[in-house]
C-alpha positions as CSV (number, residue, x, y, z in Angstrom):
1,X,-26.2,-42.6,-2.4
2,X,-23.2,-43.4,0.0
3,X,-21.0,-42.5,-3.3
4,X,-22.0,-39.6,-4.3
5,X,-22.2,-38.7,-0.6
6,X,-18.5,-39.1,-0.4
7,X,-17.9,-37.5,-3.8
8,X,-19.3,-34.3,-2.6
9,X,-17.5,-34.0,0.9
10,X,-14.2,-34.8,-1.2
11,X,-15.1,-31.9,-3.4
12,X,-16.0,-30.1,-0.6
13,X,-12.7,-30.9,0.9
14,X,-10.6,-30.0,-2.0
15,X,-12.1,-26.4,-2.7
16,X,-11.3,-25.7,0.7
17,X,-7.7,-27.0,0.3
18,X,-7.3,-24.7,-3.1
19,X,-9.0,-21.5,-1.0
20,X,-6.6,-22.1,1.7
21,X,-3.6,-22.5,-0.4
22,X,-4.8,-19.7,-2.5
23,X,-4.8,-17.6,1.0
24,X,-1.3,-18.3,1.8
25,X,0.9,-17.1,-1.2
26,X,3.3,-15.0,-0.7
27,X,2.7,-13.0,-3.8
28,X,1.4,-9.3,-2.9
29,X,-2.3,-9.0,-3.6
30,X,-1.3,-6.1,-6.6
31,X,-4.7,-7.5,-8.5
32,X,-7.5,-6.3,-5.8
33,X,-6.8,-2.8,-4.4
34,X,-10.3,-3.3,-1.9
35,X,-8.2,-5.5,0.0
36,X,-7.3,-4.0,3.1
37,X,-4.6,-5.3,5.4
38,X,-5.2,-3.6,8.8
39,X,-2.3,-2.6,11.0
40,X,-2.5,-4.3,13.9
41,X,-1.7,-2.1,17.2
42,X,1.1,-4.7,17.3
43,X,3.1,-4.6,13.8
44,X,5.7,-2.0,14.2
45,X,6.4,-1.9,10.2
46,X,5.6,-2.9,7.1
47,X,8.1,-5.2,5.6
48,X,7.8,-5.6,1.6
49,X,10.0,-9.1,0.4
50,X,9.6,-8.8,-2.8
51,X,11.6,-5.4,-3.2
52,X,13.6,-6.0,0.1
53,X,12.8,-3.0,2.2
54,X,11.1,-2.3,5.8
55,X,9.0,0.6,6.9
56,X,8.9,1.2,10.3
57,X,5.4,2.5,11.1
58,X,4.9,6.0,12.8
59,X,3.7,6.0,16.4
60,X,0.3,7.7,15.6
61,X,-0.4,4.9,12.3
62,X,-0.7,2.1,14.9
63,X,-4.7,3.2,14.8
64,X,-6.6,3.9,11.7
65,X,-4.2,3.1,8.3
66,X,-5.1,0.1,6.2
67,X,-2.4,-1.0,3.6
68,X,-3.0,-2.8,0.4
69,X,-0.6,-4.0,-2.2
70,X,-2.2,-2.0,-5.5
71,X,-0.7,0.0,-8.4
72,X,-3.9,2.5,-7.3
73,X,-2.4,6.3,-6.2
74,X,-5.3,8.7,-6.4
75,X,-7.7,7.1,-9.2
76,X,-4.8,6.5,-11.7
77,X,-2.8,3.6,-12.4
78,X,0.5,3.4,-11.5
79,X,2.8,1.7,-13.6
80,X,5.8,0.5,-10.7
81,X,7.5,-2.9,-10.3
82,X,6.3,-3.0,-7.2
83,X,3.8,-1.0,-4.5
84,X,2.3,-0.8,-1.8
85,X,-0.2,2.0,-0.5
86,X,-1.4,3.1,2.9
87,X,-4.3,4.6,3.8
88,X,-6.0,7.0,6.4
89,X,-9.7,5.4,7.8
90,X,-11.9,6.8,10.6
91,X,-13.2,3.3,12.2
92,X,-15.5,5.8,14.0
93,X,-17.0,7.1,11.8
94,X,-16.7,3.8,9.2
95,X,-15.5,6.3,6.4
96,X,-13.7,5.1,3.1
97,X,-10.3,4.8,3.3
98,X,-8.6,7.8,2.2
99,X,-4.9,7.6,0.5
100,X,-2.0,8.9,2.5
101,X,1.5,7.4,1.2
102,X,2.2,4.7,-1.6
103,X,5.8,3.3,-1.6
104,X,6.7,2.5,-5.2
105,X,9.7,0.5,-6.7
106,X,11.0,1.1,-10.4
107,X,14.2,-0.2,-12.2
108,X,16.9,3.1,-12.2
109,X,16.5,3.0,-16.3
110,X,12.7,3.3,-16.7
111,X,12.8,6.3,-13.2
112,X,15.1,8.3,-15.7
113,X,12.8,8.1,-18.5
114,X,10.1,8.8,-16.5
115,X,11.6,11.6,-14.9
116,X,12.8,13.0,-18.3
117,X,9.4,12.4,-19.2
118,X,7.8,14.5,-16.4
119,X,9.2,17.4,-17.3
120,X,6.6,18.0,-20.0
121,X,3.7,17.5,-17.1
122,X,2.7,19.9,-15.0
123,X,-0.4,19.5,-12.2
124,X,0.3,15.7,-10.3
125,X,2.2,15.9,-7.2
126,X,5.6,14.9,-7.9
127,X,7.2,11.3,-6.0
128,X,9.9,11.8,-3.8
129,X,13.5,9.5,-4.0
130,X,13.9,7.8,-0.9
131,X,16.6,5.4,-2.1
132,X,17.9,3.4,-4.6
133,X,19.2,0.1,-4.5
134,X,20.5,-2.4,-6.9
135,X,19.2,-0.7,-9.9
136,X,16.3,0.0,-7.8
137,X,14.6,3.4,-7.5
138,X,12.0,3.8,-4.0
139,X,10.1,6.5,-4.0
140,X,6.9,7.9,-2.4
141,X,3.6,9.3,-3.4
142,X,2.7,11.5,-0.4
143,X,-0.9,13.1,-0.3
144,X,-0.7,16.3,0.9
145,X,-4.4,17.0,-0.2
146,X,-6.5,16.5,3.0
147,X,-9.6,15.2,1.7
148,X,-11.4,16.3,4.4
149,X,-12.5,19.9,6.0
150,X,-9.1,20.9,7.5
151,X,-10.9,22.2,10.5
152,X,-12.9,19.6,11.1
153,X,-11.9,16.5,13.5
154,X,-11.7,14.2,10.8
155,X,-9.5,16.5,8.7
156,X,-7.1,17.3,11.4
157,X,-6.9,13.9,12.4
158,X,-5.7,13.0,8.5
159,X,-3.3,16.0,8.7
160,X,-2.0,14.3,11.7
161,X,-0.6,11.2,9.8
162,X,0.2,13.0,6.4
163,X,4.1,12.2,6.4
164,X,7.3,14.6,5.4
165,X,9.7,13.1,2.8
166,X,12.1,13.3,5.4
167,X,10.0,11.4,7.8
168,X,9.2,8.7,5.4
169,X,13.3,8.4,4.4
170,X,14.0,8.2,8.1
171,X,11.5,5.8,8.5
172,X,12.7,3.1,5.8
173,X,15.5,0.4,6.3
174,X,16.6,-1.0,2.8
């Protein structure tokens, strides 16, 4: 009994070992976009290793964004090297999170394509170019569709954090 006692905890022991290492990778979590990673009141930006860049968070996202590393922009797939997506959510009123800005990073060869591409689509909101680097293109997905009443609270509190192109260049260190 002792034995299989001690088998047990050891297997016990080891699980837990594999769940915490599995915790601690450093590899974005790209596979499960109902992971949220909620900004603390005390991060000041977001800063993504794998593609080398920082975002320095708005004063008014310190409450209410969640990020998560997905290739999910607005119910379609995104095919980028890398992305990462932030999100609007009412703690309040425990609503869904609601997309506001995905960062994406492609390789300069396949933007062009896509870009040459695109002009045979109509109807998606374009990205916006915030800066290329090392054969890198960043660009942004910005949702300027409130998916709320616009004059209700809720809506003009999403307004509130919907971000210019401008605002999101001046807000990225690369």
């Amino acid at each position: 009994m002792s034995f299989i006692k001690k088998g047990a905890t050891t297997l016990a022991i080891a699980g837990a070992m594999f769940a915490v290492a599995g915790c601690s990778s450093s590899e974005p979590r790209q596979e499960d976009p109902n992971i949220d990673s909620v900004i603390p009141q005390s991060e000041q930006g977001y800063r993504n290793t794998t593609v080398g860049y920082t975002f320095t968070y708005p004063e008014n996202w310190q409450n209410g964004i969640v990020q998560r590393d997905t290739f999910e922009w607005n119910d379609q797939r995104i095919d980028a090297d890398n992305m990462s997506v932030f999100y609007y959510r009412n703690y309040e009123r425990n609503s869904d999170p609601e997309p506001l800005l995905a960062l994406a990073a492609y390789p300069q060869q396949e933007w062009e394509q896509m870009q040459r591409q695109a002009k045979d689509r109509s109807g998606s909101t374009p990205p916006h170019v915030i800066d290329t680097k090392n054969d890198q293109v960043l660009v942004a997905y910005i949702n300027t569709q409130n998916p709320y009443d616009a004059g209700s609270n809720q809506g003009q509190q999403y307004a509130r954090h919907v971000l210019s192109p401008e605002q999101v260049k001046n807000a990225i260190s690369w």
